[in-house]
C-alpha positions in Angstrom: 0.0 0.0 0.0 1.2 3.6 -0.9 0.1 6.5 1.8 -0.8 9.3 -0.2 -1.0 12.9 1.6 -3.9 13.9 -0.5 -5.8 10.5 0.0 -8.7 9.8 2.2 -10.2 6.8 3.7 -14.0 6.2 3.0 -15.9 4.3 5.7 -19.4 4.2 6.0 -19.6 6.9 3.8 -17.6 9.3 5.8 -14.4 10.4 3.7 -11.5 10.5 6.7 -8.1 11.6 5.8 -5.1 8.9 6.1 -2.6 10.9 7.3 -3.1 12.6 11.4 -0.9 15.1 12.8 0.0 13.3 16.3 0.1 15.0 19.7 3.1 13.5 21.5 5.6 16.2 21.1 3.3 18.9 21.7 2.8 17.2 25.5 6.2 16.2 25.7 5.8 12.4 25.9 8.3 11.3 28.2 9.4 7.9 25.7 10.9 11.0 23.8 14.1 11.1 26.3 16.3 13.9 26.9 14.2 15.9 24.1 11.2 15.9 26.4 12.4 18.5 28.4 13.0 20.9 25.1 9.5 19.8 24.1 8.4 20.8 27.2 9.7 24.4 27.1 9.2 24.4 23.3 5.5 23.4 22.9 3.9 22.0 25.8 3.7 25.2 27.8 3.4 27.4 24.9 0.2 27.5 22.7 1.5 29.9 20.1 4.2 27.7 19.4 2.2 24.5 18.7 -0.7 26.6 17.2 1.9 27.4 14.5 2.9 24.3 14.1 -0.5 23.0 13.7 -1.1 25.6 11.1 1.9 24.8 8.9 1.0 20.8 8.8 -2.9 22.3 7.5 -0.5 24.2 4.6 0.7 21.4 4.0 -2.0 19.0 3.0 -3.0 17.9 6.8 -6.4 17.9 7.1 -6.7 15.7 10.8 -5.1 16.5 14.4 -5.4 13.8 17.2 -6.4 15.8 20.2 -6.6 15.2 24.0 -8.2 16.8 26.4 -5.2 18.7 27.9 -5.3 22.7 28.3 -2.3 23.4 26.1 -3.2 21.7 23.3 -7.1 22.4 23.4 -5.7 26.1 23.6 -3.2 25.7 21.0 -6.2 24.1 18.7 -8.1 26.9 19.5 -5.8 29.7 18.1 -5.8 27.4 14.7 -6.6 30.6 11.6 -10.3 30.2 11.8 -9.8 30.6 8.2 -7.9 26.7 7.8 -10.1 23.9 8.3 -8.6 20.3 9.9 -10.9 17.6 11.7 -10.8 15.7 14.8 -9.5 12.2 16.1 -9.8 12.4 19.9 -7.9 9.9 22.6 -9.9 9.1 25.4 -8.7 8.3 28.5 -5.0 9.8 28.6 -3.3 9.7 32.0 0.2 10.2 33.1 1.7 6.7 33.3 4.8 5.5 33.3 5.8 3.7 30.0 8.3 1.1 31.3 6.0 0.2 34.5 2.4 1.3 33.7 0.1 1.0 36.4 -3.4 0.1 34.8 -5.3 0.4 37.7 -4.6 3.9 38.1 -5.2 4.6 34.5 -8.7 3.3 34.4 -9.3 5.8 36.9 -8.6 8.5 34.5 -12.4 10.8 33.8 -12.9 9.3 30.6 -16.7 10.6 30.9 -15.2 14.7 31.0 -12.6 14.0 28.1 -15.6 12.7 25.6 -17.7 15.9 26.7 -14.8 18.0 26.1 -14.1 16.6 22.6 -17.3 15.8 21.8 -17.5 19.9 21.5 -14.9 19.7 18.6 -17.5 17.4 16.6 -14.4 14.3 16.7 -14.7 12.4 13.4 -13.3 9.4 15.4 -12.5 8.6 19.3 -9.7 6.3 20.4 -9.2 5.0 24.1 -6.3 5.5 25.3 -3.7 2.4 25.6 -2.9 2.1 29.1 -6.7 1.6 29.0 -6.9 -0.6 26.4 -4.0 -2.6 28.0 -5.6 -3.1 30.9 -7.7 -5.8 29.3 -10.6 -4.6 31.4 -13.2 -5.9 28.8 -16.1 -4.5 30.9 -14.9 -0.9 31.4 -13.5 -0.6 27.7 -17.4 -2.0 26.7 -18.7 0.7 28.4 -16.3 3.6 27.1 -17.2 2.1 23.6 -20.8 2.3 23.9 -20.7 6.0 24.8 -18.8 7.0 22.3 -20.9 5.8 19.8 -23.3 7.2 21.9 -22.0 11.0 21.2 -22.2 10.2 17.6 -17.9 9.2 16.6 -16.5 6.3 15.4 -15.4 4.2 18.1 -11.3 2.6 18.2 -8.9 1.9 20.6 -4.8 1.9 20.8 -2.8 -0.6 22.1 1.4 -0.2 23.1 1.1 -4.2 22.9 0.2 -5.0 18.8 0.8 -8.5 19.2 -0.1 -9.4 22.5 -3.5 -7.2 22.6 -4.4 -8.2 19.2 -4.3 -11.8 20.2 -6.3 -11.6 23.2 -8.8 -9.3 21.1 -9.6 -12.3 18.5 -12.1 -13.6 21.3 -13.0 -10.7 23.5 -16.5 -9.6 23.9 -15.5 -6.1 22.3 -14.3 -7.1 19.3 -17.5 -5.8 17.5 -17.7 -2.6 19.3 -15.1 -0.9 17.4 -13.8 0.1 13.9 -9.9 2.0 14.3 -7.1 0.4 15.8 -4.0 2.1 16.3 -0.8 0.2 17.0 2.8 1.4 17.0 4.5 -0.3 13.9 7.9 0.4 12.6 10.8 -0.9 11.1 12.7 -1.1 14.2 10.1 -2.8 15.9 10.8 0.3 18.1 8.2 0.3 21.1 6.5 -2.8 19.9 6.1 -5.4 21.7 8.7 -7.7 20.1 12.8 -8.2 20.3 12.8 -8.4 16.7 10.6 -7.3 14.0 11.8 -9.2 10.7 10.3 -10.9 8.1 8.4 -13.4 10.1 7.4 -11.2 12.9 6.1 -9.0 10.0 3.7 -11.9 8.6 2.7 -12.8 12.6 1.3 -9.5 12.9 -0.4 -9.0 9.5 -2.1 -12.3 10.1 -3.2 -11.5 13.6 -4.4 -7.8 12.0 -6.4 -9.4 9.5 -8.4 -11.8 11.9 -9.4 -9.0 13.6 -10.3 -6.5 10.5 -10.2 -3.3 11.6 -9.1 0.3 10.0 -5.0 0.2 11.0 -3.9 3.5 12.4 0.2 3.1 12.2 1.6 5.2 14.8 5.4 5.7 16.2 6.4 5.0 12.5 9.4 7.6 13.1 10.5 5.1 16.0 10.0 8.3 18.3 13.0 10.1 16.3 15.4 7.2 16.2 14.6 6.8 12.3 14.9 9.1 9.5 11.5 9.7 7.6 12.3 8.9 4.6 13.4 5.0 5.2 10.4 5.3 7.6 8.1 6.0 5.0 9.0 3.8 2.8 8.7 1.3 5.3 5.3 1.9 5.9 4.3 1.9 2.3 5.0 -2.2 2.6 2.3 -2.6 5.0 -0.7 -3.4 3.1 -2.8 -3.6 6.4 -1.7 0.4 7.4 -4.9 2.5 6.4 -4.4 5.2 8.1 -1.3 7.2 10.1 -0.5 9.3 12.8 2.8 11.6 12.8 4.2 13.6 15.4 5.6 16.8 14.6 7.9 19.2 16.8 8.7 22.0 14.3 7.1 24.0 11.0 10.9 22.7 9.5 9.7 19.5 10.4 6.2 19.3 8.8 7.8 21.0 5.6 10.2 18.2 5.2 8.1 15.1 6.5 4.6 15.8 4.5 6.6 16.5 1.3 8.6 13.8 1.3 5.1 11.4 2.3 3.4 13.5 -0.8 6.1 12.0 -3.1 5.7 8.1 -2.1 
């Protein structure tokens, strides 16, 4: 498959752009090492910043931002020209966990209800739950997230830091119907996957595993969180034939010039 910038995804007669500007640098994601703290001062605590940022990717060809409800980048969203249009994917459930030892109880306790009411307001084209939610394998909670987010009218998905062992255990769990978008980190690394390797056959155990579940795939972490250079990222990606959709971080206007031209020429 071949990611085209311009190209959008129809699903139930909804056209929904493939390519999402991602959040994680604008809240200095903590798996981004010693350049979370320049993040931090950079974007994270400074709307104007990311607002221009956000603006640049739209000049670009971006037409979809996935937001969470944190002030910053609500209030960087909202400074956005009024005269540039760009949709929303919302993440549900977002709490401040620690990668390496995540505590899922404490991240179910998250207000999942207040972040739906807050992006339901920005009319979200799709809602995700977050993955130290998903993660938690709490079938009944994750039901009930689900439901109401169909409920408020969006597309319901989850994400998942575990792409093989949560797809697995999602082959025979009681939400597997209750949901249409998937997003799982996939890159050639096998970067923050859930693998020590990720060659040939670990690529063909995961496509199979994707396509028993058949869902829309939203690649993200395809950069390998900086590690990678876009372009042999990108043309990475392109081999996936399950990858419908994906989500790209973005710390600089330099940055968005550079990336979305070079995915515009795949």
């Amino acid at each position: 498959m071949i990611i085209i910038l311009k190209d959008t995804l129809t699903f139930k007669d909804k056209e929904i752009p493939r390519i999402i500007l991602g959040f994680a640098p604008f809240t200095a994601e903590s798996y981004f090492g010693h350049r979370s703290r320049l993040y931090h001062l950079d974007l994270a605590i400074n709307s104007d910043n990311v607002a221009d940022i956000i603006n640049k990717a739209i000049d670009c060809g971006v037409k979809t931002i996935n937001l969470v409800n944190e002030a910053n980048l609500i209030e960087s969203y909202e400074k956005v020209n009024e005269n540039k249009e760009i949709s929303i994917i919302g993440t549900i459930g977002k709490s401040e966990i620690d990668y390496v030892n995540p505590d899922y109880e404490k991240a179910k306790e998250v207000d999942w209800k207040s972040d739906i009411k807050v992006l339901s307001k920005f009319n979200c084209q799709i809602m995700l739950i977050d993955e130290f939610i998903t993660d938690s394998y709490d079938w009944e909670l994750l039901e009930e997230i689900l439901n109401e987010i169909k409920n408020q009218g969006s597309f319901a998905g989850i994400i998942t830091a575990y792409p093989f062992k949560t797809t697995k255990k999602l082959i025979n769990s009681s939400i597997l119907d209750l949901f249409d978008f998937y997003m799982i980190p996939v890159n050639k690394l096998g970067y923050m996957m859930d693998t020590e390797s990720f060659m040939e056959e670990e690529r063909n155990e995961l496509a199979n595993l994707l396509k028993k579940i058949d869902k829309k795939i939203i690649a993200s972490k395809i950069l390998s969180c900086g590690i990678q250079m876009p372009e042999e990222a990108f043309e990475f990606i392109k081999t996936l034939n399950y990858v419908d959709m994906v989500a790209i971080g973005i710390a600089s206007k330099k940055e968005a010039e550079i990336d979305f031209k070079l995915l515009k020429d795949i």
